[in-house]
C-alpha positions in Angstrom: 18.2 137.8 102.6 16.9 141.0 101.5 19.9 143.5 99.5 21.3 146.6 101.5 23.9 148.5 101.2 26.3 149.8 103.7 27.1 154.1 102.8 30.2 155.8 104.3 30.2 159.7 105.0 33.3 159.6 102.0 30.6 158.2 99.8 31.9 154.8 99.4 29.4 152.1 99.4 29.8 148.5 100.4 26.6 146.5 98.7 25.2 143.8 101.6 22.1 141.1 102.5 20.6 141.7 105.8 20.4 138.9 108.2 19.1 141.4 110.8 16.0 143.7 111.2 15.4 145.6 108.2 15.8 148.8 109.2 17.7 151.9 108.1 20.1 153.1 111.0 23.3 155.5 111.0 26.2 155.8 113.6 30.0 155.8 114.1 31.3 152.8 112.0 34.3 150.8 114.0 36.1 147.7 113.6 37.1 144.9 116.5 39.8 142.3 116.1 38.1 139.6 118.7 37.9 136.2 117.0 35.3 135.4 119.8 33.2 137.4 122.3 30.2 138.8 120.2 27.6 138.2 122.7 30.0 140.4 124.9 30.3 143.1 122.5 27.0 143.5 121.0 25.7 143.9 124.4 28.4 146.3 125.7 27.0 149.7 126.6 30.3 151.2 125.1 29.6 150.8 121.4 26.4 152.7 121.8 25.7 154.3 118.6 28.3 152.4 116.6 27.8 150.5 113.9 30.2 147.4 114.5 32.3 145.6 112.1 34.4 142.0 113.5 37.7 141.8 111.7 37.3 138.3 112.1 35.4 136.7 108.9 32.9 134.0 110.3 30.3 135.1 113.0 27.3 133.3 114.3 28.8 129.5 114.3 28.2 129.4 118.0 24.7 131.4 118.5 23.8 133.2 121.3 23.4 131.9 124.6 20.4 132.1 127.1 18.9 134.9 129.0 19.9 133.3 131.8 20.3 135.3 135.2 22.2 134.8 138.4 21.6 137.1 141.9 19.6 139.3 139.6 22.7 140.3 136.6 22.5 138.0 133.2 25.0 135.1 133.3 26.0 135.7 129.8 25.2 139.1 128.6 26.7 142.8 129.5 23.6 144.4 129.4 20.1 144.0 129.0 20.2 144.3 125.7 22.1 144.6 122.3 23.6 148.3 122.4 25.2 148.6 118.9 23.6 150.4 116.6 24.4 147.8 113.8 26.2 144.9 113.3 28.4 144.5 109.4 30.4 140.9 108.7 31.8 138.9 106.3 30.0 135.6 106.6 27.7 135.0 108.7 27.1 131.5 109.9 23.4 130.1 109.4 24.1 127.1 111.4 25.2 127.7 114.6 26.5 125.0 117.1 27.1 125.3 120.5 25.6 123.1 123.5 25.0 126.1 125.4 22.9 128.2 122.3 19.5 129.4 122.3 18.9 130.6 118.9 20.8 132.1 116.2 22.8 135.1 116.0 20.1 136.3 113.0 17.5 135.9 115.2 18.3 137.5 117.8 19.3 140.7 116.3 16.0 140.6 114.9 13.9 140.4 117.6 15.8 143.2 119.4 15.4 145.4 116.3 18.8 145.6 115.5 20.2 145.6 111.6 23.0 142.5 110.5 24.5 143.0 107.2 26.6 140.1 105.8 28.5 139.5 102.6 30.2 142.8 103.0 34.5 142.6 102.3 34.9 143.6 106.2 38.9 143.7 105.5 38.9 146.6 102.8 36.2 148.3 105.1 38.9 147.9 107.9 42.2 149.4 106.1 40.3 152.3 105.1 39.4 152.6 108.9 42.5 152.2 109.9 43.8 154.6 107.2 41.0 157.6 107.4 40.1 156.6 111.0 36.7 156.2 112.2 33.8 157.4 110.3 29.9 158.0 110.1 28.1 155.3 108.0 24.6 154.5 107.5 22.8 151.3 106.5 20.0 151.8 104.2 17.3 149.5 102.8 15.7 150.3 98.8 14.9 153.8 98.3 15.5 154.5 102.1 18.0 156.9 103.8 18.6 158.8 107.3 21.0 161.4 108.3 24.4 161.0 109.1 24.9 160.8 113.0 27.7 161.2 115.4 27.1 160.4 118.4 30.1 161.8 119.8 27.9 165.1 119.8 25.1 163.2 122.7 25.7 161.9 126.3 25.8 158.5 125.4 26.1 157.9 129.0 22.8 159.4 130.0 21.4 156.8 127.8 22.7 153.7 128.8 23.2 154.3 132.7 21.0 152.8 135.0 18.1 155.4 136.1 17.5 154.1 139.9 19.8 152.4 142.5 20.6 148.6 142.8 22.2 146.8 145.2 24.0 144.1 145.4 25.8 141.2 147.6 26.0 141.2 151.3 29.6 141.6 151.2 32.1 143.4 154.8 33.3 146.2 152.6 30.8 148.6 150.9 31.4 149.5 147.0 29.8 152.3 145.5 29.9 151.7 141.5 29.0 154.7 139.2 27.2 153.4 136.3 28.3 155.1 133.4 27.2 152.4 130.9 28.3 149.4 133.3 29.1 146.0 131.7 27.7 143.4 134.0 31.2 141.5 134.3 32.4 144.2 136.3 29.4 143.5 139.0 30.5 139.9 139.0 34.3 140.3 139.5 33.1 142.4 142.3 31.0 139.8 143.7 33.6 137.6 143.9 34.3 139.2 146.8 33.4 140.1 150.6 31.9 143.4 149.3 27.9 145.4 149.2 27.8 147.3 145.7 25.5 150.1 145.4 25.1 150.9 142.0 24.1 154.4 141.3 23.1 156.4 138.0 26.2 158.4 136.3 24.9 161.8 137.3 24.4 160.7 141.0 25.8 162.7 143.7 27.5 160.2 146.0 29.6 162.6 147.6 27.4 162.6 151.2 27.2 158.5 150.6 28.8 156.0 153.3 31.4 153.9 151.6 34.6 152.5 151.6 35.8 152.4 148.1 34.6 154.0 145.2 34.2 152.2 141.4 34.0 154.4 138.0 32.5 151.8 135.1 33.4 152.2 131.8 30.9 154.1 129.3 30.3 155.5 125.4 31.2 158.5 123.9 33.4 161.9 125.2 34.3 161.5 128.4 33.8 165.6 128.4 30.1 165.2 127.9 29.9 163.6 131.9 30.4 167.0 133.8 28.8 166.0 136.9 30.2 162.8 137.3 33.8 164.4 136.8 33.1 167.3 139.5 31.7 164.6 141.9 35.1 162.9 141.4 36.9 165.8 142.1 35.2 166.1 145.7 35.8 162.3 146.1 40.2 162.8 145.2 40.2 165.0 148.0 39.6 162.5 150.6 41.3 158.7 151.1 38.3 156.2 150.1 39.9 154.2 147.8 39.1 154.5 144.1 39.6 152.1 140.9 37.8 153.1 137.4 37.8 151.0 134.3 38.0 152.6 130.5 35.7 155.5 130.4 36.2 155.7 134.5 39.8 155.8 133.5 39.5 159.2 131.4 36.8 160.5 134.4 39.4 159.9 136.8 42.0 162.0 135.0 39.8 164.6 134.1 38.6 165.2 137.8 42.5 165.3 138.2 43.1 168.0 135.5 44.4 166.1 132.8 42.9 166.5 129.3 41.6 163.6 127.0 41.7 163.4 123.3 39.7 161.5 120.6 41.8 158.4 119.0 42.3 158.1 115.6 40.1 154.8 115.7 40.4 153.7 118.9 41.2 150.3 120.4 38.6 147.5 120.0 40.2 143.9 120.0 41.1 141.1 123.0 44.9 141.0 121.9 46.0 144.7 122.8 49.5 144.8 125.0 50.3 146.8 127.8 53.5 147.5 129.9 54.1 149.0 133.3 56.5 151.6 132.6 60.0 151.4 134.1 59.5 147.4 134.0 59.5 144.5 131.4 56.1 143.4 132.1 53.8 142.8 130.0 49.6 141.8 130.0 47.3 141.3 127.0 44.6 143.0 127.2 41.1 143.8 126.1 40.1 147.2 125.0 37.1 148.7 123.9 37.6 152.8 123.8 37.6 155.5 121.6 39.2 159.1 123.7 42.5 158.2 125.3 44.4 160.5 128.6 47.2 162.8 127.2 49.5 161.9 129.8 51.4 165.4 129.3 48.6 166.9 131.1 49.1 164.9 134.1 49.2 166.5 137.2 52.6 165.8 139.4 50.9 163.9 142.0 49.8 161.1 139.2 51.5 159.0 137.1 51.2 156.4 134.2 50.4 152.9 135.1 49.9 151.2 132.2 51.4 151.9 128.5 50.1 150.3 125.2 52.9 148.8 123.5 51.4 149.2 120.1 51.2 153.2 120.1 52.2 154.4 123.1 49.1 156.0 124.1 47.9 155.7 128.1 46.5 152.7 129.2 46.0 153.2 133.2 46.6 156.2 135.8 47.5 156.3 139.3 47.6 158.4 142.4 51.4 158.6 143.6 50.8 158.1 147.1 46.2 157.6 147.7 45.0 154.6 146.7 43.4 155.9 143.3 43.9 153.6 139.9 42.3 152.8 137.0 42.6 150.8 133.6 41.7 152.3 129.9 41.3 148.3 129.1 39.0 146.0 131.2 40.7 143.8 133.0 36.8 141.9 133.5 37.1 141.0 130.2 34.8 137.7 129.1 35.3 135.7 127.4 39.1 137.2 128.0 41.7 137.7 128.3 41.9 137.5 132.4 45.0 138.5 132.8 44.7 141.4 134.7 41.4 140.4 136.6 43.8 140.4 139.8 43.4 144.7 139.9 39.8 143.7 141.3 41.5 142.0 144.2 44.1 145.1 144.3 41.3 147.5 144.5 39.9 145.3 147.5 43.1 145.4 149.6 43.0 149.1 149.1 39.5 148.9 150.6 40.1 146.5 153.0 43.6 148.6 154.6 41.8 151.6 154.1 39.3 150.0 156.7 41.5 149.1 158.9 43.5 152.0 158.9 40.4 154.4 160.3 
């Protein structure tokens, strides 16, 4: 393993090996709590740009599963390929050992050009996250360096959304899905159902389109830098087609409403966040992987709070008070988990389904 070293925009510096692709890379640097899931979140549109660090010591024991695909989406993956700018760990596993891996974690982040630093002490790196909140690092290689980036400054979602229309299923009920960095789980929990998705780019205007529910995916970055996605949405609150949006679709949605959004201090990345329904006792666990957050203050009267994160308060789900609009800031698709809120798909289809009947 050749040395690195892992540079902070305060000038701290975290020495490293690379188990990755050597190759000098800068981003936003963020932490997850998941002790599972990496295959998820390496390939999870959302942490484009970020340099990603597990909180969890040990990654790579299982490897990464095949590129296996079912009705055209990959069985395992969230996208097509690994969208994290880098990956930073503690230990990383050499021998991985699962009955359903393919090759190891290191080789894989190699052959999709993608930088793996071990040996670096991730939980220092996270309390200083967690104290400063998140900043720019860089990875660097000998005498190399690049440029600090933030890529809060870029439409991240112009660069992961798909560029053409899909569709898929033969479903009853027809589903529009705005791809705004789309995670493929979303697709399948869809699928599960009697429903036809057309998926369509971020920036597409589906305003003149024939459908009877409209889906918002989640997505990287300010939610602020998707203007015609958010003024397509405000056409689409006007009418009754029901609507459901998932983290960065959550933000969209209230934006199109006339709420504002805000950037967290280092956002929520973990499979163990709580969330209540306000005015109730009840309680979900969550997974989360977001960055902005609604200020609920800015709520207009006709919407309300759906969801609450028990941990700091902050919004984690809007609703219309009396059209069939929701959405989630966490995803309740989560794999591997938790599931415990995969029943909003089937909300969001009886929305569809009464809306149908209803014409």
């Amino acid at each position: 393993m050749e040395d690195a070293k892992l540079i902070l925009e305060d000038g701290s510096v975290f020495p490293a090996k690379s188990f990755g692709h050597r190759k000098s890379v800068s981003g936003e640097l963020v932490f997850y709590t998941a002790m599972t899931g990496y295959p998820e979140s390496l390939t999870d549109p959302s942490y484009k740009g970020q340099i990603l660090v597990p909180t969890y010591p040990m990654i790579g024991n299982y490897g990464v599963p095949p590129q296996d695909r079912v009705d055209g989406v990959s069985k395992y993956f969230e996208s097509e390929k690994i969208q994290c700018t880098a990956l930073v760990i503690s230990d990383y596993s050499e021998h991985s050992s699962h009955w359903d891996s393919c090759e190891s974690l290191g080789a894989w982040l190699k052959s999709e050009q993608v930088p793996g630093l071990c040996g670096v002490d991730t939980r220092a790196l996270t309390k200083k996250l967690r104290e400063e909140g998140s900043m720019l690092g860089k990875i660097v290689f000998g005498d190399e360096d690049v440029p600090f980036y933030d890529p809060d400054k870029d439409n991240l979602v112009a660069m992961v959304s798909s560029r053409e229309t899909m569709q898929y299923g033969t479903g009853k009920y027809k589903v529009l899905l705005v791809d705004c960095g789309m995670k493929n789980n979303i697709l399948r929990c869809l699928l599960k159902h009697d429903v036809t998705v057309k998926r369509v780019p971020w920036d597409y205007d589906f305003t003149k389109e024939d459908y009877d529910g409209l889906f918002i995916s989640n997505g990287p970055g300010d939610p602020v830098m998707c203007e015609s996605t958010i003024n397509n949405l405000r056409k689409a609150i006007k009418e009754d087609r029901p609507i459901m949006g998932i983290c960065l679709g959550n933000q969209l949605l209230a934006l199109a409403a006339g709420a504002r959004t805000y950037k967290l201090k280092y956002g929520h990345r973990s499979h163990n966040q709580p969330v209540k329904v306000p005015g109730s006792h009840r309680c979900f666990i969550t997974s989360q992987n977001h960055g902005f957050a609604i200020d609920e203050s800015t709520l207009p009267p006709d919407w309300e709070p759906m969801f609450t994160n028990l941990n700091d308060g902050t919004n984690e789900g809007i609703r219309h008070i009396s059209k069939p609009f929701f959405s989630t800031q966490f995803h309740p698709e989560a794999s591997s988990g938790p599931v415990d809120t995969e029943s909003l798909f089937s909300a969001f289809i009886d929305n569809i389904r009464k809306y149908r009947n209803e014409r």
